[in-house]
Structure formats: C-alpha cells, structure tokens
mmCIF entry with sequence, helices, sheets and N, C-alpha, C, O atoms, coordinates in Angstrom:
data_MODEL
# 
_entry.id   MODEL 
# 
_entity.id                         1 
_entity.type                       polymer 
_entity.pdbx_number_of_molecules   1 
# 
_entity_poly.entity_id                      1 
_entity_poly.type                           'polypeptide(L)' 
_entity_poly.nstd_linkage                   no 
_entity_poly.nstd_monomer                   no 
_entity_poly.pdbx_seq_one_letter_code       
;(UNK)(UNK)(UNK)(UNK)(UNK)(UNK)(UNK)(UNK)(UNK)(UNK)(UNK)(UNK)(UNK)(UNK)(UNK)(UNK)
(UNK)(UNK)(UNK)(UNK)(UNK)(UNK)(UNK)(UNK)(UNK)(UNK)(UNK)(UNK)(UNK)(UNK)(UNK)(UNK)
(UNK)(UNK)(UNK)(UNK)(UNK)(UNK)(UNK)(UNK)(UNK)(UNK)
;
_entity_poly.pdbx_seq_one_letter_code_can   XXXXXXXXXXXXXXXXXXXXXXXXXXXXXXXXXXXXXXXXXX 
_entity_poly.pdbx_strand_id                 A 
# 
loop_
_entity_poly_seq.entity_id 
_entity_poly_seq.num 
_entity_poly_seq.mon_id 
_entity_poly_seq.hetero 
1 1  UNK n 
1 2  UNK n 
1 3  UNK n 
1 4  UNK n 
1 5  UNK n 
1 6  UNK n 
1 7  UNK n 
1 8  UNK n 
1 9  UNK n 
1 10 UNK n 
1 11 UNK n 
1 12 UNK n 
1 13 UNK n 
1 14 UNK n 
1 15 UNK n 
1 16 UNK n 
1 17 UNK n 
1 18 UNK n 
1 19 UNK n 
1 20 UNK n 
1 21 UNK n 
1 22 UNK n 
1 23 UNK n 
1 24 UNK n 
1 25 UNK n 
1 26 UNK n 
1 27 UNK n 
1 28 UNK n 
1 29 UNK n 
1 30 UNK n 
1 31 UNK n 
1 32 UNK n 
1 33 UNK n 
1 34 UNK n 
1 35 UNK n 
1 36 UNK n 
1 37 UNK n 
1 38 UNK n 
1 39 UNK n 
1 40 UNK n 
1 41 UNK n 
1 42 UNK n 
# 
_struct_asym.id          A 
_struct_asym.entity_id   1 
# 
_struct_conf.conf_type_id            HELX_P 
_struct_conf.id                      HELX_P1 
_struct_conf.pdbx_PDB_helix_id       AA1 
_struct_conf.beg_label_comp_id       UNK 
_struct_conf.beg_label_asym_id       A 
_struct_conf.beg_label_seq_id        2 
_struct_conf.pdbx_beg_PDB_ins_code   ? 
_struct_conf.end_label_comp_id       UNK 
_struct_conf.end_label_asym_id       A 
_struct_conf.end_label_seq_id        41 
_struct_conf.pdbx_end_PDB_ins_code   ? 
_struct_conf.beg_auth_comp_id        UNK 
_struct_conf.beg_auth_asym_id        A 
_struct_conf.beg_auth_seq_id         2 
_struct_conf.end_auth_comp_id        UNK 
_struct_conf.end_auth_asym_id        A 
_struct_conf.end_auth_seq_id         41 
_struct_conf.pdbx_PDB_helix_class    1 
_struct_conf.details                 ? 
_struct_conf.pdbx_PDB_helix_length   40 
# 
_struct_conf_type.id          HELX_P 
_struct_conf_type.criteria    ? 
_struct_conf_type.reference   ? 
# 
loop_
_atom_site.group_PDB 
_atom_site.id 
_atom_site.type_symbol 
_atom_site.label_atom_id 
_atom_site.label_alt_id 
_atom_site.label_comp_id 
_atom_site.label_asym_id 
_atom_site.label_entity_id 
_atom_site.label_seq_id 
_atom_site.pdbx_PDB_ins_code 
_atom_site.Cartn_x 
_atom_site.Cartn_y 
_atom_site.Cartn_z 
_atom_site.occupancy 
_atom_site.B_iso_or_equiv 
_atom_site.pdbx_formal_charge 
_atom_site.auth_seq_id 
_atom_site.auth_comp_id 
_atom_site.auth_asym_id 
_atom_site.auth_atom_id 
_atom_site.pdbx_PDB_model_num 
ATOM 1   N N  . UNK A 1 1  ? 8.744  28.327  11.055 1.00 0.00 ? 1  UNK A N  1 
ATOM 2   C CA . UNK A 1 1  ? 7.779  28.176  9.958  1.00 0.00 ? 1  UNK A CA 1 
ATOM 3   C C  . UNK A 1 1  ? 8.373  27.272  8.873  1.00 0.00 ? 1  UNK A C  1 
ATOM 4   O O  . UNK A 1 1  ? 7.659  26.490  8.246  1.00 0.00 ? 1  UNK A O  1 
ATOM 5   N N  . UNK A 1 2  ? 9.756  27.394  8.649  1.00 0.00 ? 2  UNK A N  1 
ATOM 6   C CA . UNK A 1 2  ? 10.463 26.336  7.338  1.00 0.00 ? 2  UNK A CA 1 
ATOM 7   C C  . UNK A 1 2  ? 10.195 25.498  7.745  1.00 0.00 ? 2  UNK A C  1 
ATOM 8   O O  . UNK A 1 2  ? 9.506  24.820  6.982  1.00 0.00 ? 2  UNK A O  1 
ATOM 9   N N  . UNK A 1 3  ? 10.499 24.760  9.359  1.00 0.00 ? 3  UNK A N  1 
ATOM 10  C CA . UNK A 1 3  ? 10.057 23.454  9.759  1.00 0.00 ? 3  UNK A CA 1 
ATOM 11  C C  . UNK A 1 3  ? 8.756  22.884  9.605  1.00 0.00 ? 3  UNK A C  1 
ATOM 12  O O  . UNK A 1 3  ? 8.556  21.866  8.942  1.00 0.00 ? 3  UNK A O  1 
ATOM 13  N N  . UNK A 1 4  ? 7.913  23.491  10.176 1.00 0.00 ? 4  UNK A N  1 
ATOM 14  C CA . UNK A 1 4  ? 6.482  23.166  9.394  1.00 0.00 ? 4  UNK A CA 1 
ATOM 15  C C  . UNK A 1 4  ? 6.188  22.981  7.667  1.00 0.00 ? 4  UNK A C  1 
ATOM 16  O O  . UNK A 1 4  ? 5.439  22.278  6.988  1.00 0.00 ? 4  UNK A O  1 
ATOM 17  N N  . UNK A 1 5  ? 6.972  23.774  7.462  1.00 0.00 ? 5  UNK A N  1 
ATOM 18  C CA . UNK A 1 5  ? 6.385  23.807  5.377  1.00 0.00 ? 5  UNK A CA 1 
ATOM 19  C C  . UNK A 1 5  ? 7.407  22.037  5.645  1.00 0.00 ? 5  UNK A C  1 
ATOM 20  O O  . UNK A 1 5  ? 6.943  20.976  5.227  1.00 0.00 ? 5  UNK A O  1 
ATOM 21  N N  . UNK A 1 6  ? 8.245  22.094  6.104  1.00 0.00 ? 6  UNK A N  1 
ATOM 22  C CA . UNK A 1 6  ? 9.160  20.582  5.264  1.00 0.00 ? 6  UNK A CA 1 
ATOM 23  C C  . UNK A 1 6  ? 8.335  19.631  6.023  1.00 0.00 ? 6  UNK A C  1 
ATOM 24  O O  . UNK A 1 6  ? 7.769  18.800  5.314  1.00 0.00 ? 6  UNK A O  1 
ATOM 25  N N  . UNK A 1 7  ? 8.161  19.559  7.070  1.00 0.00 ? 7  UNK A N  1 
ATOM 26  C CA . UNK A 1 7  ? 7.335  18.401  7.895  1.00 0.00 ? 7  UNK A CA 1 
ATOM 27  C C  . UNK A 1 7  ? 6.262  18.472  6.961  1.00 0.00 ? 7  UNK A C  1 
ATOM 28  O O  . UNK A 1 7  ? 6.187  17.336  6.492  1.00 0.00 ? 7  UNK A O  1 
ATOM 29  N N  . UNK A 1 8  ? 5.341  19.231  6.408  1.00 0.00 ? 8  UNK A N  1 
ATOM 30  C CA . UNK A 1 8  ? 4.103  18.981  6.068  1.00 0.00 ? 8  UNK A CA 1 
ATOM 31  C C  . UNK A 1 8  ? 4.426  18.532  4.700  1.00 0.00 ? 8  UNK A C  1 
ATOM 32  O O  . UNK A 1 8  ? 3.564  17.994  4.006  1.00 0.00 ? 8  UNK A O  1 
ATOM 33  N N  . UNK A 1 9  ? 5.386  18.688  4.368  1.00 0.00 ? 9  UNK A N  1 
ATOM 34  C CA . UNK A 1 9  ? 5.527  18.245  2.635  1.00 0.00 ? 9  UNK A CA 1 
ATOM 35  C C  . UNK A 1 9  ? 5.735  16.563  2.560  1.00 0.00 ? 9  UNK A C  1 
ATOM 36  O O  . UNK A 1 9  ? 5.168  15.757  1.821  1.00 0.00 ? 9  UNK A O  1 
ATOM 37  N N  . UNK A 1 10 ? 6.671  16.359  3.512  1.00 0.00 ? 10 UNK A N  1 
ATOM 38  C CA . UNK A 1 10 ? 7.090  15.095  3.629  1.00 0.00 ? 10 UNK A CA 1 
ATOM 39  C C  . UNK A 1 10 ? 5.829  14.066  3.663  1.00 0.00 ? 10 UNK A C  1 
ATOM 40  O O  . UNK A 1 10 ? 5.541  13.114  2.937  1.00 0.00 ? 10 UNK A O  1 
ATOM 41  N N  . UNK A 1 11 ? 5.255  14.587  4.690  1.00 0.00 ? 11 UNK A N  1 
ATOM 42  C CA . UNK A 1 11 ? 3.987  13.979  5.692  1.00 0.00 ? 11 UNK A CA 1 
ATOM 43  C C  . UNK A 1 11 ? 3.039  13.658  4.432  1.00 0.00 ? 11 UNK A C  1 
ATOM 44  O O  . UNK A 1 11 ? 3.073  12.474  4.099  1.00 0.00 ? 11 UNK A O  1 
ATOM 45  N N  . UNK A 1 12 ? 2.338  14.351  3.795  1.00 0.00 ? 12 UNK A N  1 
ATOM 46  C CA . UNK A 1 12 ? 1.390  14.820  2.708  1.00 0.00 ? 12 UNK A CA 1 
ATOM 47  C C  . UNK A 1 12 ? 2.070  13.573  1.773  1.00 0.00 ? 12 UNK A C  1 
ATOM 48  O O  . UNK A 1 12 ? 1.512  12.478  1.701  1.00 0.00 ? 12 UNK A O  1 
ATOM 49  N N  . UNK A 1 13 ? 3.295  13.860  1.093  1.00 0.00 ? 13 UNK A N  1 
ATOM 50  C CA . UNK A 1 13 ? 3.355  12.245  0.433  1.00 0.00 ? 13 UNK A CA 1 
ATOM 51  C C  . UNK A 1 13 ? 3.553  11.342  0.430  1.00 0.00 ? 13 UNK A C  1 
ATOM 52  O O  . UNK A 1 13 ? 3.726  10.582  -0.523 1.00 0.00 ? 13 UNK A O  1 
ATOM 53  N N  . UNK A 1 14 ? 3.600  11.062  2.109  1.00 0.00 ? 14 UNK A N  1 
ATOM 54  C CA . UNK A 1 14 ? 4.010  9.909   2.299  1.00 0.00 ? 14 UNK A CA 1 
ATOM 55  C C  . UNK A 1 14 ? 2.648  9.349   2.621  1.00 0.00 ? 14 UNK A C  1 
ATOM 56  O O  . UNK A 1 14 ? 2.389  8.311   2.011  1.00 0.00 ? 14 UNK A O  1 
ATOM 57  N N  . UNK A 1 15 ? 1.616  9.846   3.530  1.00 0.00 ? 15 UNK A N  1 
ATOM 58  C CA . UNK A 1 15 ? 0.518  9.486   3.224  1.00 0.00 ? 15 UNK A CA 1 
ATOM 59  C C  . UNK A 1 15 ? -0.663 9.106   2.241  1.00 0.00 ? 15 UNK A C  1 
ATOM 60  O O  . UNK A 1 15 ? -1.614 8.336   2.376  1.00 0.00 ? 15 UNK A O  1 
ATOM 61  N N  . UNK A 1 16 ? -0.261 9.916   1.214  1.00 0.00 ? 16 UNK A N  1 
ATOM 62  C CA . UNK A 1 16 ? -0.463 9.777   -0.387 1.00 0.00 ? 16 UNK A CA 1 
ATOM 63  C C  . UNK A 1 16 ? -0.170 8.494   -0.854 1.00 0.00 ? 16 UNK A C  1 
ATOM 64  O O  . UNK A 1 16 ? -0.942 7.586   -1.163 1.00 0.00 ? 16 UNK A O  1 
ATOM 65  N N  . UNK A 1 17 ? 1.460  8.558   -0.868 1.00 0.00 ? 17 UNK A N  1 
ATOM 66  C CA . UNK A 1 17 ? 2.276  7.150   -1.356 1.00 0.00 ? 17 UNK A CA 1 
ATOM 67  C C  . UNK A 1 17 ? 1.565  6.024   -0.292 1.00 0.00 ? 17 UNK A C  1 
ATOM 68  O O  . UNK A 1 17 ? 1.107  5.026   -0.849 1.00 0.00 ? 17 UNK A O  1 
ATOM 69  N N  . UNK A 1 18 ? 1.453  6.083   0.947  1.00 0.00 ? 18 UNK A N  1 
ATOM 70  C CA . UNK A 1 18 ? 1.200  4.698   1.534  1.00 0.00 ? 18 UNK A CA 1 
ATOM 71  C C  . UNK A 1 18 ? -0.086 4.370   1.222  1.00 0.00 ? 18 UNK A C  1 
ATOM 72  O O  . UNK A 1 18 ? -0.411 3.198   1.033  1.00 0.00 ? 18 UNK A O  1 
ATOM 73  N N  . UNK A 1 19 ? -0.957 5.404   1.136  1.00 0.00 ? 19 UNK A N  1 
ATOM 74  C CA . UNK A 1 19 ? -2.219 4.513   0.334  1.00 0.00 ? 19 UNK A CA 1 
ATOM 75  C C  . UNK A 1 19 ? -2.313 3.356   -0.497 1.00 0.00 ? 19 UNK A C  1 
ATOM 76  O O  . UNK A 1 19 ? -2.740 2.212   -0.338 1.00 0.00 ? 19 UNK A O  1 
ATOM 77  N N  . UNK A 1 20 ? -1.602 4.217   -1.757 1.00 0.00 ? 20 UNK A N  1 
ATOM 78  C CA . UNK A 1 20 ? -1.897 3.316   -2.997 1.00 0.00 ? 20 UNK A CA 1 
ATOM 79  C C  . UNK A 1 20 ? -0.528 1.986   -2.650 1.00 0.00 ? 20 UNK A C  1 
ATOM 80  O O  . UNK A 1 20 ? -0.717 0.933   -3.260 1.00 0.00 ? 20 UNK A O  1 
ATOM 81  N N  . UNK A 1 21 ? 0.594  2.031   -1.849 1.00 0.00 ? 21 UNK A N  1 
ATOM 82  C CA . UNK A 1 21 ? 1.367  1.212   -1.563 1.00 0.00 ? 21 UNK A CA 1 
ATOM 83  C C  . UNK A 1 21 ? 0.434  -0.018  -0.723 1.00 0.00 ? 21 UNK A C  1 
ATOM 84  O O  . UNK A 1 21 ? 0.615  -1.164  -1.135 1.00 0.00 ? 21 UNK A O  1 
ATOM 85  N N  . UNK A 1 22 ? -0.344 0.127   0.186  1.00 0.00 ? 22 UNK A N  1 
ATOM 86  C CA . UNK A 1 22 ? -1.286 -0.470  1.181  1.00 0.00 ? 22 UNK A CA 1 
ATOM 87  C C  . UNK A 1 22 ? -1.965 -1.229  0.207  1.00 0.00 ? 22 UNK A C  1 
ATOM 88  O O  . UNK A 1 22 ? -2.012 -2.457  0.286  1.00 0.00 ? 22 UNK A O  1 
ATOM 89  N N  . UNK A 1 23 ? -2.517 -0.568  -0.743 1.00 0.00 ? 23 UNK A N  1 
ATOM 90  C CA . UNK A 1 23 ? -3.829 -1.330  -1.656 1.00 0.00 ? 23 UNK A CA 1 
ATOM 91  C C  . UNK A 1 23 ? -3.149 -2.072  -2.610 1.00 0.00 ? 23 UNK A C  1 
ATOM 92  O O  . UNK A 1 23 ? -3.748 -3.031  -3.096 1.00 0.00 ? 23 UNK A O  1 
ATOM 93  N N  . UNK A 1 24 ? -1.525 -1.715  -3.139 1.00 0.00 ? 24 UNK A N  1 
ATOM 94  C CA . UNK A 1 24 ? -1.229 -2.696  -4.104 1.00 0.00 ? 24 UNK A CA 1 
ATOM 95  C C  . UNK A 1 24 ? -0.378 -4.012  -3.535 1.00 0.00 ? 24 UNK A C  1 
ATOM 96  O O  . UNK A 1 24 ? 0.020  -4.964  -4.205 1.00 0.00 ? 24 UNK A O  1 
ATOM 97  N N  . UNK A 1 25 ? -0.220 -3.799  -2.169 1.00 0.00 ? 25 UNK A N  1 
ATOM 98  C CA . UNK A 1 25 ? 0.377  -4.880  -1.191 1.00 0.00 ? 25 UNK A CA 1 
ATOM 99  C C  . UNK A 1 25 ? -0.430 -5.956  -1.251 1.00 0.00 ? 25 UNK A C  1 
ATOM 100 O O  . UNK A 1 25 ? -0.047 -7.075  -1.594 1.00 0.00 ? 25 UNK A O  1 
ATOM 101 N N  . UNK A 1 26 ? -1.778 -5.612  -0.863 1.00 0.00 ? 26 UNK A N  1 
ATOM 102 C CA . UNK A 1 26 ? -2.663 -6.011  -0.387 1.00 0.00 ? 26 UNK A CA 1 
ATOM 103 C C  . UNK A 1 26 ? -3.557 -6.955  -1.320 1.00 0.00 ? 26 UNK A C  1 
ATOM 104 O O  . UNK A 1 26 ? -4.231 -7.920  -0.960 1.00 0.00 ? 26 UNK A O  1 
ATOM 105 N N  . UNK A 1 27 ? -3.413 -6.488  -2.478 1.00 0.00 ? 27 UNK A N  1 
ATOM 106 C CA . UNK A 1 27 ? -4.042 -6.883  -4.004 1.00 0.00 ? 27 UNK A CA 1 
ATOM 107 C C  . UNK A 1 27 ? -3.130 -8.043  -4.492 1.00 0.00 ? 27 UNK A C  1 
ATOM 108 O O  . UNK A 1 27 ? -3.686 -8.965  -5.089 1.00 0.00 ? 27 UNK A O  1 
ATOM 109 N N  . UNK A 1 28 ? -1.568 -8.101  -4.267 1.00 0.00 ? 28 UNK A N  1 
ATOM 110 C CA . UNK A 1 28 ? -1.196 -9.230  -4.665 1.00 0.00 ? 28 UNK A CA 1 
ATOM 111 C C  . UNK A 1 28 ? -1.057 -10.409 -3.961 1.00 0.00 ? 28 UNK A C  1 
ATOM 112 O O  . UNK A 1 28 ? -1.105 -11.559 -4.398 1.00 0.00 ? 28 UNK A O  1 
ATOM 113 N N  . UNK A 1 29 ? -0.857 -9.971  -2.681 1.00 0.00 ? 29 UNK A N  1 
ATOM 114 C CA . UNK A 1 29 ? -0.865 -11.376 -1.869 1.00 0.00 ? 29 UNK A CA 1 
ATOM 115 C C  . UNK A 1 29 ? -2.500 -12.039 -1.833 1.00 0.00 ? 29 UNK A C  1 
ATOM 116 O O  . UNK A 1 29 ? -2.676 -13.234 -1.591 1.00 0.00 ? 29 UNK A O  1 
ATOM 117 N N  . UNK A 1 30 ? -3.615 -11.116 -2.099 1.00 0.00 ? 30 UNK A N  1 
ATOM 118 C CA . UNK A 1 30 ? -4.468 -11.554 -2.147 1.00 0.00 ? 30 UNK A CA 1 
ATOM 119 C C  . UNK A 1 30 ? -5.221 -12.414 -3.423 1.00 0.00 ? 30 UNK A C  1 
ATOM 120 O O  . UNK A 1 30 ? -6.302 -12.993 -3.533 1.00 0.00 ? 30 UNK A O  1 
ATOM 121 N N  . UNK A 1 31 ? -4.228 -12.211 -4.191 1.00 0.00 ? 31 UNK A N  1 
ATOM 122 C CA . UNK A 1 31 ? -4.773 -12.799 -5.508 1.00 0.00 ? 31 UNK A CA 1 
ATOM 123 C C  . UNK A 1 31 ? -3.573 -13.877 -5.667 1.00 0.00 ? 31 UNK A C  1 
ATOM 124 O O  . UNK A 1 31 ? -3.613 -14.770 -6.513 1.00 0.00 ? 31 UNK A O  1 
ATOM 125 N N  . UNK A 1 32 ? -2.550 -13.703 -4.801 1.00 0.00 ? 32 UNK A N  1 
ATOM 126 C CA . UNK A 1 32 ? -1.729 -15.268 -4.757 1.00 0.00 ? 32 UNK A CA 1 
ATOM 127 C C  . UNK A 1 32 ? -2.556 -16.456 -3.666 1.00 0.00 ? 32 UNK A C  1 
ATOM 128 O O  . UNK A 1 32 ? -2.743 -17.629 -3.990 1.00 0.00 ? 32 UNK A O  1 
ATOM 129 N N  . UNK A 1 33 ? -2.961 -15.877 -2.398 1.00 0.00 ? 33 UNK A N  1 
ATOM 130 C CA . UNK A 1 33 ? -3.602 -16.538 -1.925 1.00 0.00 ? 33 UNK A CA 1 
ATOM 131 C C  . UNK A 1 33 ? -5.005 -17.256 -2.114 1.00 0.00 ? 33 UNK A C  1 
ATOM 132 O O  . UNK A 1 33 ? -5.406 -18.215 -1.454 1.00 0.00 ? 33 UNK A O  1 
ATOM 133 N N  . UNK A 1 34 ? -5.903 -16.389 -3.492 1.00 0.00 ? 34 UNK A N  1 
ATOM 134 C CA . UNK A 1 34 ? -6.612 -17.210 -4.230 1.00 0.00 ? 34 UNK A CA 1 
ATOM 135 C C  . UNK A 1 34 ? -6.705 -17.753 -4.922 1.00 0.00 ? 34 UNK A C  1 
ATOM 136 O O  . UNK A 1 34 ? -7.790 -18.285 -5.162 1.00 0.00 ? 34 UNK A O  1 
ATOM 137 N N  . UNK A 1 35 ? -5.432 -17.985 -5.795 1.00 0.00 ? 35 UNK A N  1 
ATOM 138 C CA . UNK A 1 35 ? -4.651 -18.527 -6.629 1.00 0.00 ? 35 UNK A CA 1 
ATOM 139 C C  . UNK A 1 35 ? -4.478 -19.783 -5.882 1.00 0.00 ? 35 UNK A C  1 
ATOM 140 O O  . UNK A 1 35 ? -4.915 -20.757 -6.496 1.00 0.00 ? 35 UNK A O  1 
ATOM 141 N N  . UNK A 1 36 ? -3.920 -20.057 -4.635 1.00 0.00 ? 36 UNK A N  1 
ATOM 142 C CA . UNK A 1 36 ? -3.562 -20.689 -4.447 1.00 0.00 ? 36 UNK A CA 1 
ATOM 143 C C  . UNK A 1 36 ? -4.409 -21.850 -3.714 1.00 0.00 ? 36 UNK A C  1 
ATOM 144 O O  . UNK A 1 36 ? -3.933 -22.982 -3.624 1.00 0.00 ? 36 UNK A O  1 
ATOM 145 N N  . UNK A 1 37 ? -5.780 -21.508 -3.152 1.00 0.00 ? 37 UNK A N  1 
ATOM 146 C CA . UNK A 1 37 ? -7.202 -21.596 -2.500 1.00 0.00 ? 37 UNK A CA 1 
ATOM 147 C C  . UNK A 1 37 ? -7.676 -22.717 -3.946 1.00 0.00 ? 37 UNK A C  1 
ATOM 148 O O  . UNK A 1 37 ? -8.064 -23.884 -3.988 1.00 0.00 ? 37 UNK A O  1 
ATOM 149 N N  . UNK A 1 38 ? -7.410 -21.684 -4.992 1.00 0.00 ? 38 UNK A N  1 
ATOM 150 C CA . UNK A 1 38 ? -8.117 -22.756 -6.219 1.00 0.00 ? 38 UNK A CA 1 
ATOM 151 C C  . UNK A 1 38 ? -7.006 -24.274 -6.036 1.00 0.00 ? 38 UNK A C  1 
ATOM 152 O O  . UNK A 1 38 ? -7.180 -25.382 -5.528 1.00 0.00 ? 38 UNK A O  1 
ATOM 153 N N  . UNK A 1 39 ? -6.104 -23.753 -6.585 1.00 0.00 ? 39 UNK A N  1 
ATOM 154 C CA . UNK A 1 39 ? -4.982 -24.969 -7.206 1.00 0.00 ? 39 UNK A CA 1 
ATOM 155 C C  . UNK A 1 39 ? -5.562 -26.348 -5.745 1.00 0.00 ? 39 UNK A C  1 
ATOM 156 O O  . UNK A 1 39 ? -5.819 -27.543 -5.890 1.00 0.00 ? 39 UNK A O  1 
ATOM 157 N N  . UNK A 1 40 ? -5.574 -25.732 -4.838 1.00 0.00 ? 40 UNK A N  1 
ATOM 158 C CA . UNK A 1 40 ? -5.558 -26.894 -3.619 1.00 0.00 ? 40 UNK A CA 1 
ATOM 159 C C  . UNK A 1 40 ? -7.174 -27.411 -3.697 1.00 0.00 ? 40 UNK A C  1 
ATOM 160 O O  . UNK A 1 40 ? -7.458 -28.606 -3.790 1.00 0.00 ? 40 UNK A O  1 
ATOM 161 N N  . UNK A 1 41 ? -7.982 -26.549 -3.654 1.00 0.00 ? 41 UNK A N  1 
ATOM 162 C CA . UNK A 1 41 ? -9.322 -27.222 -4.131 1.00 0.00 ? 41 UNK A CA 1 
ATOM 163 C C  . UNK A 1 41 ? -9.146 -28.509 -5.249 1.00 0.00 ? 41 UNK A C  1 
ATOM 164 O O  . UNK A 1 41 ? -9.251 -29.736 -5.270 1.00 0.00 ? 41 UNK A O  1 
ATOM 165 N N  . UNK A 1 42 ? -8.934 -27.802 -5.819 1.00 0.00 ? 42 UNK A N  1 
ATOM 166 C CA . UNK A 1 42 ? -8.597 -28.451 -7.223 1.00 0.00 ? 42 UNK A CA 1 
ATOM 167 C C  . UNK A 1 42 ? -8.019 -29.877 -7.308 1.00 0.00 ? 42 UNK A C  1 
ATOM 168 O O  . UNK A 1 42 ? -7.760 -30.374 -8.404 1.00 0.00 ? 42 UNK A O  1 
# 
C-alpha cells in the first residue's frame, strides 16, 4: 500500500507539472516562430 500512496503522488504531479510545462513550451516557440514569419514577410 506505501508503494501505491508514493507512485500515485509522484504520478499526480508530474502530470499536473507537464501540463502547464507542454503549454508554456509550446507558447514560446510559437510566438518566436511568428515573430519570425513577420520579420521575413517584412
């Protein structure tokens, strides 16, 4: 049963944490790559 409570604790924030890690990854390369979409238009 300890093994389960620590596996599930771990699990729980790491899934938590990779969310908002995923979306703020995701948010900057995407706003360098439109950043960068303009400048070359441009």
């Amino acid at each position: 049963m300890h093994k389960d409570v620590i596996h599930n604790d771990p699990l729980a924030e790491d899934e938590t944490n990779r969310k908002p890690s995923v979306g703020i990854t995701v948010t900057v390369p995407f706003r360098n790559a439109e950043d960068g979409d303009d400048t070359v238009e441009d």
